[in-house]
PyMOL Python script that loads the backbone (N, CA, C, O; Angstrom):
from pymol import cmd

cmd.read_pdbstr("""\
ATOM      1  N   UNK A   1     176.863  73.325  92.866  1.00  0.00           N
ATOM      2  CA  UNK A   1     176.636  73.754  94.231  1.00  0.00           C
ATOM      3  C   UNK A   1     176.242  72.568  95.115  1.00  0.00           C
ATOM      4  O   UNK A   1     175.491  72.854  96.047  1.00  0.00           O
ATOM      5  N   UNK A   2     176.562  71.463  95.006  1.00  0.00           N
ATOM      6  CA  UNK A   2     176.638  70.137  95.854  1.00  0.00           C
ATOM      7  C   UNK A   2     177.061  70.307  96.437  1.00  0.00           C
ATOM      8  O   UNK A   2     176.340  70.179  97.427  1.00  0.00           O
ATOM      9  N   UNK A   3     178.435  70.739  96.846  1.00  0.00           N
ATOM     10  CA  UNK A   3     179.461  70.742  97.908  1.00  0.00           C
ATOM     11  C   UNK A   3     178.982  70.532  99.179  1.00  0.00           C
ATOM     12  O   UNK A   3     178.057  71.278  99.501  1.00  0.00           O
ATOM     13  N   UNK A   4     179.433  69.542 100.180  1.00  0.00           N
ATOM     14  CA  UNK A   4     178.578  69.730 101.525  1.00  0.00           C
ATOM     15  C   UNK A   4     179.635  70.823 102.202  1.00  0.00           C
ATOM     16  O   UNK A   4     180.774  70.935 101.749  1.00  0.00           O
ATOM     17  N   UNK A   5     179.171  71.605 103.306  1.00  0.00           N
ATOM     18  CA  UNK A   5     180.022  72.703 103.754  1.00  0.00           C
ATOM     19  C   UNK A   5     179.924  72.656 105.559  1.00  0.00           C
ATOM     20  O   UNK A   5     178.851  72.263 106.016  1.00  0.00           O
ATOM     21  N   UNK A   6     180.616  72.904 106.177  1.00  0.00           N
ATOM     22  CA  UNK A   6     180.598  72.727 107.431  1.00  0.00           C
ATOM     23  C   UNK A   6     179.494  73.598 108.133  1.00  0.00           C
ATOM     24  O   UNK A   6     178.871  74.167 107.236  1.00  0.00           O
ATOM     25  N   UNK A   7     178.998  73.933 109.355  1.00  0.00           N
ATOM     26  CA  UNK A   7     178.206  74.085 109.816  1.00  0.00           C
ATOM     27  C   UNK A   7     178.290  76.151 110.265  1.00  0.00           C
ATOM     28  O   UNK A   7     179.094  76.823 110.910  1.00  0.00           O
ATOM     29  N   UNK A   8     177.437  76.373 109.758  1.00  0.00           N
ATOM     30  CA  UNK A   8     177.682  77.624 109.912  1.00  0.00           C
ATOM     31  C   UNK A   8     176.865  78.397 110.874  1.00  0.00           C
ATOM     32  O   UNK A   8     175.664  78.164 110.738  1.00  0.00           O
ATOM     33  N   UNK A   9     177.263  79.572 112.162  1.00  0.00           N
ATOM     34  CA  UNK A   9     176.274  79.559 113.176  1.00  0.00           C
ATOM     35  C   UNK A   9     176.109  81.238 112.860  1.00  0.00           C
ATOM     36  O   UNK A   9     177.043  82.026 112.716  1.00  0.00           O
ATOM     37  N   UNK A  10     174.422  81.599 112.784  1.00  0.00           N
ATOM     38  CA  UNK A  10     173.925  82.732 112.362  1.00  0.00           C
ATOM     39  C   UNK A  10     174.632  83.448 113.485  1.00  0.00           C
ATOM     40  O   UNK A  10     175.032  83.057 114.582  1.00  0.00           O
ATOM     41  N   UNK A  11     174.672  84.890 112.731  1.00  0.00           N
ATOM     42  CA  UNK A  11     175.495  85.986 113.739  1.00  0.00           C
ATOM     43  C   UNK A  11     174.501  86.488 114.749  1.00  0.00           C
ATOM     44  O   UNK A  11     174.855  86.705 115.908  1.00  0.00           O
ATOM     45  N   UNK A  12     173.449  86.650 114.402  1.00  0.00           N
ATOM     46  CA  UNK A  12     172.424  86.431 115.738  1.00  0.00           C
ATOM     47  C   UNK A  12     172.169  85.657 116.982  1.00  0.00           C
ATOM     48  O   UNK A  12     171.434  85.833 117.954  1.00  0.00           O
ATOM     49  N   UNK A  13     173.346  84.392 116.493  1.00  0.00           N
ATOM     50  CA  UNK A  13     173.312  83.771 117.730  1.00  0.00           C
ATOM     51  C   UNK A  13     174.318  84.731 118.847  1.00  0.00           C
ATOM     52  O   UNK A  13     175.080  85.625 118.479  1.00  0.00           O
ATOM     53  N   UNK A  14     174.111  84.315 120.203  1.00  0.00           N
ATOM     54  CA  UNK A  14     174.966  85.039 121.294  1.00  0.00           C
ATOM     55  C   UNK A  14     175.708  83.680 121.883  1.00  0.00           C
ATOM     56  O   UNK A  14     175.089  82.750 122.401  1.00  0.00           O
ATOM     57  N   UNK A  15     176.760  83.716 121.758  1.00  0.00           N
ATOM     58  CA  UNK A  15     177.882  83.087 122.818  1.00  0.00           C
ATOM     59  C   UNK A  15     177.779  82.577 124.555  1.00  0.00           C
ATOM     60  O   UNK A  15     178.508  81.818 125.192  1.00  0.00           O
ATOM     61  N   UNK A  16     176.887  83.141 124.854  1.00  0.00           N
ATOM     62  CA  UNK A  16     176.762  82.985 126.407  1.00  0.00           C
ATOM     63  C   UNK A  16     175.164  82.297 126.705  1.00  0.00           C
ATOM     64  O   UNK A  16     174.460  82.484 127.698  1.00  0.00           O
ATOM     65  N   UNK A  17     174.895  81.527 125.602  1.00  0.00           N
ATOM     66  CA  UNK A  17     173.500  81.350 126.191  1.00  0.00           C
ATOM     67  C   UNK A  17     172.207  81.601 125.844  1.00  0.00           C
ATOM     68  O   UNK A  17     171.197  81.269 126.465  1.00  0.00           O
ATOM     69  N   UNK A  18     172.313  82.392 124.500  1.00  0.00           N
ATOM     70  CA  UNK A  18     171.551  82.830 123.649  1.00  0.00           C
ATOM     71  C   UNK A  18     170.954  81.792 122.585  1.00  0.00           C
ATOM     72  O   UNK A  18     171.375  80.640 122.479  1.00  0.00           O
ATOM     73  N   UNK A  19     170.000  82.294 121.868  1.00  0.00           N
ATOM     74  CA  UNK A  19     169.638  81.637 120.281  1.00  0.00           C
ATOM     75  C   UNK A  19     170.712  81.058 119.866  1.00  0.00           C
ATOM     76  O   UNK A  19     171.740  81.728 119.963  1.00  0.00           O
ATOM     77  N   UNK A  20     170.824  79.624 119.268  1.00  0.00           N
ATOM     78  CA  UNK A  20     171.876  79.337 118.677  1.00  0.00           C
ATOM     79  C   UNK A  20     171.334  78.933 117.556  1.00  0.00           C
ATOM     80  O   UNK A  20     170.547  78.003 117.732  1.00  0.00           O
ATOM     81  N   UNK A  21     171.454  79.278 116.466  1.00  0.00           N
ATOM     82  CA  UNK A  21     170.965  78.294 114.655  1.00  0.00           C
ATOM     83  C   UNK A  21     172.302  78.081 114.523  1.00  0.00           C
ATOM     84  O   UNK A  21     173.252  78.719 114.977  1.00  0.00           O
ATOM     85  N   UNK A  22     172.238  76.680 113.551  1.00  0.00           N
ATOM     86  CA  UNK A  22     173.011  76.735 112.617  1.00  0.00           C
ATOM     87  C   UNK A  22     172.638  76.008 111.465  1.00  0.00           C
ATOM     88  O   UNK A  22     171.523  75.504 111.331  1.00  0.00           O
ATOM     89  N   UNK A  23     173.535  75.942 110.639  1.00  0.00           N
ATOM     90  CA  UNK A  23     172.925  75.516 109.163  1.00  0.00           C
ATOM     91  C   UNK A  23     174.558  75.062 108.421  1.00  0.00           C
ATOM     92  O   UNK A  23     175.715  75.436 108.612  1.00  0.00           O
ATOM     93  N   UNK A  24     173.844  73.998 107.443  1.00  0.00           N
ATOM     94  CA  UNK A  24     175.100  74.165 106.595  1.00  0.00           C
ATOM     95  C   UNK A  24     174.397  72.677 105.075  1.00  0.00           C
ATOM     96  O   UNK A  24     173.347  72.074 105.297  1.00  0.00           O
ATOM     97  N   UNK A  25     174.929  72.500 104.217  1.00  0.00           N
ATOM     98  CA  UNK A  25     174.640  72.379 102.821  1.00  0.00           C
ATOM     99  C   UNK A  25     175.240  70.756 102.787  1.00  0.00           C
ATOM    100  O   UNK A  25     176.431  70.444 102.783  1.00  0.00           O
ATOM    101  N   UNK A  26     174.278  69.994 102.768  1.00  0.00           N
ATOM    102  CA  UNK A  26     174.667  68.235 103.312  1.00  0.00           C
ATOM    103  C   UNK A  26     173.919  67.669 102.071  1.00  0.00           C
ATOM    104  O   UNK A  26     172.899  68.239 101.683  1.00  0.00           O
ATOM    105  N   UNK A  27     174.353  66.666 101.495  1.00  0.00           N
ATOM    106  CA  UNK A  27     174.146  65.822 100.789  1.00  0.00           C
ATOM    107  C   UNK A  27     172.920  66.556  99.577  1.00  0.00           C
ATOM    108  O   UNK A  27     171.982  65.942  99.067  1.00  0.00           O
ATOM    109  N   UNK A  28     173.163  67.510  99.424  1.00  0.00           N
ATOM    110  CA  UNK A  28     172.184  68.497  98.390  1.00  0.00           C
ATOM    111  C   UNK A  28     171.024  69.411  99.181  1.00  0.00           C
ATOM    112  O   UNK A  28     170.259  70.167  98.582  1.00  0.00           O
ATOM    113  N   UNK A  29     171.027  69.252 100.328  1.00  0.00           N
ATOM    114  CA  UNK A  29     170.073  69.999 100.830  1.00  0.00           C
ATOM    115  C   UNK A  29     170.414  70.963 102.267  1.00  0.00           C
ATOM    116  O   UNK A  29     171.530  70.880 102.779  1.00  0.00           O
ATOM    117  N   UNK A  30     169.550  71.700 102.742  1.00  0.00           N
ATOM    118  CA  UNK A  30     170.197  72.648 103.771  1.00  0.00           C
ATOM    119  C   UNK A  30     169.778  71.877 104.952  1.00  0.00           C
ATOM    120  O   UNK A  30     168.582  71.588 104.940  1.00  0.00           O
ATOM    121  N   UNK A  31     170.289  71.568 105.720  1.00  0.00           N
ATOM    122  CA  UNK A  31     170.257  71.479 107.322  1.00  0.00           C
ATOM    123  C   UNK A  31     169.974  72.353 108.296  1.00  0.00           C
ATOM    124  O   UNK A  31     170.667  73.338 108.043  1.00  0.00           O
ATOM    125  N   UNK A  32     169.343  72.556 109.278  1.00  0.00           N
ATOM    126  CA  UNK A  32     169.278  73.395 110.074  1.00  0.00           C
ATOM    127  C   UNK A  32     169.309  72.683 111.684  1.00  0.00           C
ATOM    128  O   UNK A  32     168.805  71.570 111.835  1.00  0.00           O
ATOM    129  N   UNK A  33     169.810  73.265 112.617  1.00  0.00           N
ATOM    130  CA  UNK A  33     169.524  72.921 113.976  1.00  0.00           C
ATOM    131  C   UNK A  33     169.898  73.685 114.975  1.00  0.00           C
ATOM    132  O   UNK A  33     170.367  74.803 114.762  1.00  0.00           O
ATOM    133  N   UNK A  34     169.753  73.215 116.145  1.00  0.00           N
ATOM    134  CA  UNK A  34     169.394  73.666 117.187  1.00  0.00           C
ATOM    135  C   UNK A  34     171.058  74.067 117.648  1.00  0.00           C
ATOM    136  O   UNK A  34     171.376  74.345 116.492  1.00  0.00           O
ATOM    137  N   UNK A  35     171.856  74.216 118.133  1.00  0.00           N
ATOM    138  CA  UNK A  35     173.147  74.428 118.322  1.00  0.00           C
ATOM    139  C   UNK A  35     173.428  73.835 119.839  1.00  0.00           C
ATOM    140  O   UNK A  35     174.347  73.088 120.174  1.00  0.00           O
ATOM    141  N   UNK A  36     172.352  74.393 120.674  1.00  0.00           N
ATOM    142  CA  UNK A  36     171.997  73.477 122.142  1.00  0.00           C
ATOM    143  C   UNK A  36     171.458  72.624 122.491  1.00  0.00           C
ATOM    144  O   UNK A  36     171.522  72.170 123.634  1.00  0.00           O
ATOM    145  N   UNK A  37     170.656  72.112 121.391  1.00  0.00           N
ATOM    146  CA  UNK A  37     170.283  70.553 121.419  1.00  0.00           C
ATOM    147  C   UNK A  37     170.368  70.036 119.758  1.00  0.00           C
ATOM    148  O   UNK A  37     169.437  70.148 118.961  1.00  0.00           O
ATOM    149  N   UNK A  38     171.550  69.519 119.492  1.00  0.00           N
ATOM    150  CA  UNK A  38     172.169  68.980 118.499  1.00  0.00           C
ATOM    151  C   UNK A  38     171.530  67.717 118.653  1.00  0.00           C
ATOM    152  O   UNK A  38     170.958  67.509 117.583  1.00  0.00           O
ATOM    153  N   UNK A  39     171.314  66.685 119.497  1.00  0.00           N
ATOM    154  CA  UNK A  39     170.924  65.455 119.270  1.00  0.00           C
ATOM    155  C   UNK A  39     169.610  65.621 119.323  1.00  0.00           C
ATOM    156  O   UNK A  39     169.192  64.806 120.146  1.00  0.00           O
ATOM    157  N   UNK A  40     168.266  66.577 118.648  1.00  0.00           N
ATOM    158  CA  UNK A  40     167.827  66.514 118.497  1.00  0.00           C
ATOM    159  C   UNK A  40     167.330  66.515 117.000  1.00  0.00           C
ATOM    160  O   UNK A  40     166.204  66.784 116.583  1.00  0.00           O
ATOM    161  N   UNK A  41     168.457  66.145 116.298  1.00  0.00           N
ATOM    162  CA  UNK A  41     168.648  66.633 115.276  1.00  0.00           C
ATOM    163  C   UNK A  41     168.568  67.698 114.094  1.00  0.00           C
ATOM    164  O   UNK A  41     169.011  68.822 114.328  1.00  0.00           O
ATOM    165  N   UNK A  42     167.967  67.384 112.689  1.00  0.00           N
ATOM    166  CA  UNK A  42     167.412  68.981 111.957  1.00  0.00           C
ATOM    167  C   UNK A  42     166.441  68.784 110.948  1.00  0.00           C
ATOM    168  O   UNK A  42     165.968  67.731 110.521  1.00  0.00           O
ATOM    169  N   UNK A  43     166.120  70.450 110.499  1.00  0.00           N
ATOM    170  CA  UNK A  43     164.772  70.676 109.859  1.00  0.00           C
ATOM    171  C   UNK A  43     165.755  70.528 108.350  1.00  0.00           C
ATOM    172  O   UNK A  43     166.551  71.303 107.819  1.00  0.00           O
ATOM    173  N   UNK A  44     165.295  69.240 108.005  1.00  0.00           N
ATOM    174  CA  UNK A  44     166.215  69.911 105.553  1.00  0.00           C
ATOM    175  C   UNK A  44     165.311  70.586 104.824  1.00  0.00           C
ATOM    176  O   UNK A  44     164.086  70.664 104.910  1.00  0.00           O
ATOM    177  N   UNK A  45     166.030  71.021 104.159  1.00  0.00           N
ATOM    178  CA  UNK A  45     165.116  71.966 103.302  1.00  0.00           C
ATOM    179  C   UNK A  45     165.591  71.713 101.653  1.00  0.00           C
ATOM    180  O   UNK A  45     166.815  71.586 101.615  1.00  0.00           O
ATOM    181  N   UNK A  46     165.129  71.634 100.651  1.00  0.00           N
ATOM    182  CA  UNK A  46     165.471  71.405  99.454  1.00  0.00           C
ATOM    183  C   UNK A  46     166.487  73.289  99.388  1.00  0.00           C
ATOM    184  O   UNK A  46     166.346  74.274 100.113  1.00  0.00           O
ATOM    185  N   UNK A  47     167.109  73.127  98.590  1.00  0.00           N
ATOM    186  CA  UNK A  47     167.980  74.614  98.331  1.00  0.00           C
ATOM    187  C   UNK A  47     167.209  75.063  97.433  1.00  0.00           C
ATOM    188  O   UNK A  47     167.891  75.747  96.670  1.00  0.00           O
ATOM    189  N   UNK A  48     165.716  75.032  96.991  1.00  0.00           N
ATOM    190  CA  UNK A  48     164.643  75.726  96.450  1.00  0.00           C
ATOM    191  C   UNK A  48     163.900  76.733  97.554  1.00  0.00           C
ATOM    192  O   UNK A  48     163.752  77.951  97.655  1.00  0.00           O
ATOM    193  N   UNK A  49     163.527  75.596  98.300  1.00  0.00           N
ATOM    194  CA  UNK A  49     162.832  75.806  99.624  1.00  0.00           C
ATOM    195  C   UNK A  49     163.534  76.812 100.786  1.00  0.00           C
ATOM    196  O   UNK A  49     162.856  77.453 101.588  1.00  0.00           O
ATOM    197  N   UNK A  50     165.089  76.839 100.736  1.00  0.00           N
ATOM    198  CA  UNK A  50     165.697  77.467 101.816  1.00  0.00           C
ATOM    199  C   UNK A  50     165.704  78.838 100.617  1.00  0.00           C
ATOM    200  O   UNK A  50     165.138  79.781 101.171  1.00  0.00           O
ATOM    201  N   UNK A  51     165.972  79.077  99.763  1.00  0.00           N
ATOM    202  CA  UNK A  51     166.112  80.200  98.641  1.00  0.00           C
ATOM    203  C   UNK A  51     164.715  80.819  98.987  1.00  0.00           C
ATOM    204  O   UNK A  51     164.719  82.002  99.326  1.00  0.00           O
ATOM    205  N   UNK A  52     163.460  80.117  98.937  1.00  0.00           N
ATOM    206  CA  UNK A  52     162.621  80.990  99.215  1.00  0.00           C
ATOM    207  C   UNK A  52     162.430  81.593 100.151  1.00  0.00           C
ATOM    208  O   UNK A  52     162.181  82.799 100.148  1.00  0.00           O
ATOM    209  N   UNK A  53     162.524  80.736 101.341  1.00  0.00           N
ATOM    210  CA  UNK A  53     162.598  81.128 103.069  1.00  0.00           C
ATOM    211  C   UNK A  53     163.034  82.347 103.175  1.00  0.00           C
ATOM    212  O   UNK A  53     162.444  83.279 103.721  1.00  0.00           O
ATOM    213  N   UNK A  54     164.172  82.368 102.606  1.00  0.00           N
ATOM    214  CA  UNK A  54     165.549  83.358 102.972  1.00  0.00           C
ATOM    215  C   UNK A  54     165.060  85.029 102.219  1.00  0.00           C
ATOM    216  O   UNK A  54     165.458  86.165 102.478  1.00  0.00           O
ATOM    217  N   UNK A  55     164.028  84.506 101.204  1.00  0.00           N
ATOM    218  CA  UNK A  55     164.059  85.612 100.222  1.00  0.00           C
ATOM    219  C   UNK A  55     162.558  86.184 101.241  1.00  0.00           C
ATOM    220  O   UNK A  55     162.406  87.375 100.972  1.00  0.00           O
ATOM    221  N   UNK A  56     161.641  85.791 102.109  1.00  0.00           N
ATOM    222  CA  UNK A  56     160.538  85.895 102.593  1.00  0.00           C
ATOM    223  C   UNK A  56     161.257  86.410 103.895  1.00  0.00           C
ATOM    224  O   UNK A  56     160.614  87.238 104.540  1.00  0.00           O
ATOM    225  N   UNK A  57     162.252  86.119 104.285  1.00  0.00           N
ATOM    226  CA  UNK A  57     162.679  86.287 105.464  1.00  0.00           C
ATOM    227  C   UNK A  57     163.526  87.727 105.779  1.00  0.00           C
ATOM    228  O   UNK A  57     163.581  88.442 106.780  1.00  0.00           O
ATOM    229  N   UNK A  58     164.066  87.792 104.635  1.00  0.00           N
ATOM    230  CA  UNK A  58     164.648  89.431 103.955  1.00  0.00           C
ATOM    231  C   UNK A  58     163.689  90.371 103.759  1.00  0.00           C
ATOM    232  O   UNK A  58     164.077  91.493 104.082  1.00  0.00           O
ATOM    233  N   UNK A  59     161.795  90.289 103.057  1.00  0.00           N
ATOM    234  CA  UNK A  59     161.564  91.068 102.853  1.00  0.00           C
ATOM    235  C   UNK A  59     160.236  91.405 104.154  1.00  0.00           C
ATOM    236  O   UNK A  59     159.324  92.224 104.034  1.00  0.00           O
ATOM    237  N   UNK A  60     160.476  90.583 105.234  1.00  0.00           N
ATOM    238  CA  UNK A  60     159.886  90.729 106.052  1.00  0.00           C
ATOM    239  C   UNK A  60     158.795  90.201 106.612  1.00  0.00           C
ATOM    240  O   UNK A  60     158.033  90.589 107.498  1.00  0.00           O
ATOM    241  N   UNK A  61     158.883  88.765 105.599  1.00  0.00           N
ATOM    242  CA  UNK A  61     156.968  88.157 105.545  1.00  0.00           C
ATOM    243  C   UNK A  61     157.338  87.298 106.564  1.00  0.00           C
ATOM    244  O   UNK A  61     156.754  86.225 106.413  1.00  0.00           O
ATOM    245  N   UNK A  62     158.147  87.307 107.660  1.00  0.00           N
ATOM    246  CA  UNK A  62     157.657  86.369 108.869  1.00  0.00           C
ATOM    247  C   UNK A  62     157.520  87.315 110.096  1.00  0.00           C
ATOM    248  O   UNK A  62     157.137  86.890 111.186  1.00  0.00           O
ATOM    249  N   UNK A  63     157.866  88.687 109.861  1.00  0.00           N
ATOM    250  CA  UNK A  63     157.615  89.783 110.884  1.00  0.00           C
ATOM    251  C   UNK A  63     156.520  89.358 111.891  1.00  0.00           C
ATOM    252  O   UNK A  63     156.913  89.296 113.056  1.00  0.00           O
ATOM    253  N   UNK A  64     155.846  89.201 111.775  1.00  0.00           N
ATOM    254  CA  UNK A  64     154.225  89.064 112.346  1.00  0.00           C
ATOM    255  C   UNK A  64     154.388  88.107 113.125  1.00  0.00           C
ATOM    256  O   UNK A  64     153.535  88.119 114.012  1.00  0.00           O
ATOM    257  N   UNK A  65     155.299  87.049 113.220  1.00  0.00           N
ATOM    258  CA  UNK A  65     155.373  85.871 113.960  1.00  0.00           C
ATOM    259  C   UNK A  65     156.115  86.109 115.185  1.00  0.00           C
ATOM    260  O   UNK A  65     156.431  85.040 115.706  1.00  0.00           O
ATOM    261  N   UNK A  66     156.536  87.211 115.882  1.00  0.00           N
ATOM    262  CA  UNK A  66     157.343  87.962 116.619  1.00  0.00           C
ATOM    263  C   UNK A  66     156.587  88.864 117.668  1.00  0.00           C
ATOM    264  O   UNK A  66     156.945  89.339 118.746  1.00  0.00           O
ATOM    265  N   UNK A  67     155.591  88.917 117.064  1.00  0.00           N
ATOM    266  CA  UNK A  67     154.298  89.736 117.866  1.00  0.00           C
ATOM    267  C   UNK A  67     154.888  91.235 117.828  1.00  0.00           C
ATOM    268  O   UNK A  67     155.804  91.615 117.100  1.00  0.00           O
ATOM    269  N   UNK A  68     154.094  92.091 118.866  1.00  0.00           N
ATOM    270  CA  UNK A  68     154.105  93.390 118.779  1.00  0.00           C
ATOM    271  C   UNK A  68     155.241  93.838 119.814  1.00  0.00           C
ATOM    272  O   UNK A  68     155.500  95.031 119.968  1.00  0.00           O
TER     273      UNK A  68
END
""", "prot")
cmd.dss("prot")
cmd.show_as("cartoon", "prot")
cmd.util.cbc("prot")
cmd.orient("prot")
């Protein structure tokens, strides 16, 4: 699972102006950035670290960071 893979933009992003993420699998690790400010570059994450994120992020443990 090395493969680097092109840049992939979450379906949550909106087209007109909205949230933009994207992400994609570079030199062994995950990339993340901004989609509207690309030259600001990105957050890596070991593919341990994004596996956990993702699995915390599915079962709801960043809910709270969203407020009421």
């Amino acid at each position: 699972m090395s493969s680097d893979t092109s840049w992939i933009m979450s379906s949550r992003s909106t087209g007109n102006g909205g949230s933009c993420v994207e992400a994609r699998r570079h030199d062994g690790l995950i990339e993340v950035r901004n989609s509207k400010a690309r030259q600001a570059g990105t957050v890596q994450f070991t593919t341990e670290e994004w596996d956990s994120f993702l699995y915390g992020a599915k079962r709801g443990e960043f809910d709270r960071l969203l407020g009421d």
